[in-house]
N, C-alpha and C positions, 0 to 999 in steps of 0.2 A: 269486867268492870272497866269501865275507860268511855272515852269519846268514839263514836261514830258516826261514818258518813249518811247522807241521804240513799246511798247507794247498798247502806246494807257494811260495809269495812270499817274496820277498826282502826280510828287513829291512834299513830304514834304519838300522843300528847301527854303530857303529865295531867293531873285531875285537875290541879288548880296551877296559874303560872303562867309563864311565856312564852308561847311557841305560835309554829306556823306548820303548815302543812297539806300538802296538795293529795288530790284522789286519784288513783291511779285511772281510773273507770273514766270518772267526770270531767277531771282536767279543775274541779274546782276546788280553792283555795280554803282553806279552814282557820282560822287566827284566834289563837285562845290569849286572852285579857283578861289577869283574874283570874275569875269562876267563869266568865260568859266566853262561848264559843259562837265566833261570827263567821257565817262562808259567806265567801266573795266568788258572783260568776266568771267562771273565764272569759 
């Protein structure tokens, strides 16, 4: 259960709440607002 990337990884994010977090793979940025999680391209 949790957030994942496009690439298949499991973010470190809480479910709902404030955080950020990058992909190791991608280099892309993940930003959870809330409930919504937005990636941002590197």
């Amino acid at each position: 259960i949790g957030w994942m990337s496009e690439f298949g990884e499991q973010l470190n994010l809480p479910i709902e709440g404030e955080g950020q977090v990058q992909c190791q793979h991608t280099s892309a940025q993940y930003v959870l607002k809330g409930k919504q999680l937005h990636k941002q391209e590197a």
